[in-house]
C-alpha positions in Angstrom: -81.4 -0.3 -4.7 -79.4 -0.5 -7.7 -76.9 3.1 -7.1 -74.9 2.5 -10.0 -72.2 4.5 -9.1 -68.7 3.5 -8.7 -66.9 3.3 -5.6 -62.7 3.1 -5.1 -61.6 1.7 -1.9 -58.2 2.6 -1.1 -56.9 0.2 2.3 -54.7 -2.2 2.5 -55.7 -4.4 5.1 -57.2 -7.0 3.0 -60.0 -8.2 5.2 -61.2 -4.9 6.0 -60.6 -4.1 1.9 -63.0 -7.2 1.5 -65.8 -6.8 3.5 -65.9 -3.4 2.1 -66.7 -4.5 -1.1 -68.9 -7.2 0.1 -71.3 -4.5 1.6 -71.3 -1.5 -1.2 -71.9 -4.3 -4.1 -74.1 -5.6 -1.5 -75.8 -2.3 -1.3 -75.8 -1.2 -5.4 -72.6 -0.1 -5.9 -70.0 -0.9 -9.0 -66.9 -1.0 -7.0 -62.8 -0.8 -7.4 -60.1 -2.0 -5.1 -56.4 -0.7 -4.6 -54.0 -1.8 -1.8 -51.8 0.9 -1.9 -52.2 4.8 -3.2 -50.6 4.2 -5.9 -52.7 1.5 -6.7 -55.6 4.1 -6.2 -54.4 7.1 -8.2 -53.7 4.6 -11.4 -57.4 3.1 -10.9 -58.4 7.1 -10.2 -56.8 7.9 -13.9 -57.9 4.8 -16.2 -61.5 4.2 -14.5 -62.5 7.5 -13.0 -65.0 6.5 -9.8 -67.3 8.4 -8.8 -66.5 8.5 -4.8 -63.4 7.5 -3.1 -63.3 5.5 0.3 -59.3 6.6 1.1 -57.5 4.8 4.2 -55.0 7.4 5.9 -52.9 5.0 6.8 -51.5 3.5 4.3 -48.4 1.9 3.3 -45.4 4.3 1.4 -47.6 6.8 0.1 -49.9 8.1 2.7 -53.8 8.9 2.2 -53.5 12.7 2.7 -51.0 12.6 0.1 -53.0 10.6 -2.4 -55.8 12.7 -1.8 -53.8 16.2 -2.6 -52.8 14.4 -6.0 -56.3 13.0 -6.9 -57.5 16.9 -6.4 -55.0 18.2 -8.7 -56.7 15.8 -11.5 -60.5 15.5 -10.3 -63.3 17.3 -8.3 -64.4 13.7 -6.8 -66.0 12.9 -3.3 -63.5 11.3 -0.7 -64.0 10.0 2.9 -61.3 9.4 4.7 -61.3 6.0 7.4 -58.4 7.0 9.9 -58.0 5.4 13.2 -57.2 9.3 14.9 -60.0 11.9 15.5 -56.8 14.5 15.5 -55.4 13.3 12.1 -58.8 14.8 10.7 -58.0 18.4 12.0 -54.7 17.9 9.8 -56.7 17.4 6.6 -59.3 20.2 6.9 -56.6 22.4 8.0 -54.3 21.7 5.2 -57.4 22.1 3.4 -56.4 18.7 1.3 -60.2 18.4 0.0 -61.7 15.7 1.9 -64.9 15.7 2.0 -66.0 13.5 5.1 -64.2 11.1 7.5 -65.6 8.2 9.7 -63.5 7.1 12.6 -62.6 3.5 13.1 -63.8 1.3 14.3 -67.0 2.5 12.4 -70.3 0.7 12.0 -70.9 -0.4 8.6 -74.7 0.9 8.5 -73.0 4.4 9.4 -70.3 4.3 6.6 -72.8 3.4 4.0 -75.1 6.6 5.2 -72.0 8.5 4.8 -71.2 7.2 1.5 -74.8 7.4 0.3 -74.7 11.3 1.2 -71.9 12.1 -0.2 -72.9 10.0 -4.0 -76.2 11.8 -3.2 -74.6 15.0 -3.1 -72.2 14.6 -5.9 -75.2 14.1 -8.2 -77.3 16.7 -7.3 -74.6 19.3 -8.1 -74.4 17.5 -11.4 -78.1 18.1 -11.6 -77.7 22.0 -10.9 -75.5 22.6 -14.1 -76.1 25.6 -16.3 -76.7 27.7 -13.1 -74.8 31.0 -12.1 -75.7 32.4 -8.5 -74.0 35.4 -7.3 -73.6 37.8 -3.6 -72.3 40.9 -3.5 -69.6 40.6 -5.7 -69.3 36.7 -5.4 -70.2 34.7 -8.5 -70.8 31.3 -8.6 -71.1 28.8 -11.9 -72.3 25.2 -10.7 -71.6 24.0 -14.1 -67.6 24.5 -14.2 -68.0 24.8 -10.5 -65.9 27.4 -10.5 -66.2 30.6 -8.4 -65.2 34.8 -8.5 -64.9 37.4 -6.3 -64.9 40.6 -8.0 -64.2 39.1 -11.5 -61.0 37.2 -10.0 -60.9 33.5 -9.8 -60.6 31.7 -7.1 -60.4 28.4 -5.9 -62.9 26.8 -3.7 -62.9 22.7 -2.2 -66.0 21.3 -2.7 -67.8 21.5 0.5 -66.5 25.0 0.3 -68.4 25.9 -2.4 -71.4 24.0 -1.6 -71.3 26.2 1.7 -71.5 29.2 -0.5 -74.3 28.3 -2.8 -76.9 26.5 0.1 -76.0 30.4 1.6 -76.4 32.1 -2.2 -79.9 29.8 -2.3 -81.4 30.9 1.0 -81.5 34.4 -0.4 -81.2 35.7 3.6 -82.7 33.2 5.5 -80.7 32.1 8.5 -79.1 28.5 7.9 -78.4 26.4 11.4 -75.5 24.4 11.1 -77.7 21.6 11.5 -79.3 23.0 8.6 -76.2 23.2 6.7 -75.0 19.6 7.4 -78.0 18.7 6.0 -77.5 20.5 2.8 -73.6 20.5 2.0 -73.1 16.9 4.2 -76.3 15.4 3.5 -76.3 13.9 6.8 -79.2 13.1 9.5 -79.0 14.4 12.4 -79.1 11.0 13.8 -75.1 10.6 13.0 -74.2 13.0 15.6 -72.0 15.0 13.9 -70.1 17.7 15.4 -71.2 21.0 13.9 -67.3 22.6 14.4 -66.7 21.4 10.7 -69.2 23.9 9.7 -67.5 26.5 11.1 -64.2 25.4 10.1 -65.3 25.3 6.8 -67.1 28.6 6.5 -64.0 30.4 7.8 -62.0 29.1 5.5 -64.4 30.0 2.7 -64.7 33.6 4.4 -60.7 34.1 3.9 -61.2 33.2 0.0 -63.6 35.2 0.0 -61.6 38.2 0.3 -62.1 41.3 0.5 -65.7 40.3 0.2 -65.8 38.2 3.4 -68.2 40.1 5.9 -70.9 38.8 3.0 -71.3 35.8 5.4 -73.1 36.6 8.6 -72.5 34.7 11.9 -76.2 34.7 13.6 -75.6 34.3 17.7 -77.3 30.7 18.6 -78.7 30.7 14.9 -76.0 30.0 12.2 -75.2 31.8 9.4 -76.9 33.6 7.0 -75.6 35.9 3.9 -76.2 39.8 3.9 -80.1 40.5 3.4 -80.3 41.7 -0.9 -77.3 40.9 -1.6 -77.8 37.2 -3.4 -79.6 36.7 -7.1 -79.7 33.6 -9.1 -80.2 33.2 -13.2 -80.0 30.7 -15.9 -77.3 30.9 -18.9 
């Protein structure tokens, strides 16, 4: 059971902070509390968790702010509690870098799923280090995690560029967005989630990825596959 990984909460109501706690120590996680953002970003800096769980609302300095300051200093995991389904559409439109969200009120047993997947995730890129993949003329290093398109640099969130590698790794193959959510989200399909972040997602990717875009097929009723010959993988 034992996950080992360390968890920030960021929320300042102090029961909900608490039972929190409670239930990811409960579950096998180290974990950190903060009350406030700024709280967070000084625990971010001097004990550097693996996974933040990031209230939006939050007292003088907001979550969506904390979060666009945590991504200037680490590529780290962060799901976002916030009390409005439309406040969501704000962050993945100002492309902030969250990484998941879960609505409250929210059952625990779903939030540690979530939190689960996104750890799970978070390691296995870890795992994948040492690989370059590359499309077209789209590279991709999962050991700096860093990405090019036609030997230019460019900057891609996390779920971004897990998008583009799952695609890179199907060498072709159609990907559902079941599929995908799967892969990049590491969710069941149990959770209900809404498959319009995969689309939001993979047009934001495709407008990085210019003027290599049209690499990334839509598939009607299927999903989305890359360009058939056009992916390769090797090992540094």
């Amino acid at each position: 059971m034992a996950h080992k990984s360390m968890i920030l909460i960021v929320e300042d109501e102090g029961p909900m902070r608490e039972l929190l706690r409670f239930n990811l120590r409960e579950d096998g996680y180290r974990v950190l509390t903060a009350g406030s953002a700024e709280r967070g970003l000084s625990l971010v800096r001097s004990r550097k968790p693996d996974l933040i769980v990031l209230d939006v609302m939050l007292p003088g300095m907001d979550g969506l702010e904390m979060c666009r300051r945590v991504r200037q200093q680490r590529d780290i995991p962060i799901l976002f509690l916030t009390a409005k389904k439309g406040e969501v559409d704000k962050v993945i439109g100002l492309k902030l870098g969250g990484d998941d969200y879960v609505t409250k009120p929210f059952s625990l047993r779903e939030l540690l799923a979530r939190i689960e997947a996104l750890d799970r995730r978070a390691k296995g890129a870890a795992r994948s280090a040492g690989r370059l993949r590359s499309a077209g003329k789209v590279t991709l290093d999962a050991d700096s995690r860093e990405a090019a398109v036609r030997g230019k640099s460019v900057s891609l969130s996390p779920k971004e560029f897990e998008l583009m590698n799952a695609l890179m790794a199907a060498d072709g193959r159609i990907l559902s967005r079941e599929r995908l959510m799967k892969i990049v989200w590491g969710y069941e399909p149990s959770l209900e989630l809404e498959s319009r972040t995969v689309d939001q997602h993979i047009a934001l990717l495709r407008k990085k990825l210019r003027p290599e875009q049209d690499l990334i097929e839509t598939v009607s009723k299927g999903g989305y596959r890359l360009r058939a010959g056009k992916s390769r993988a090797r090992t540094r």
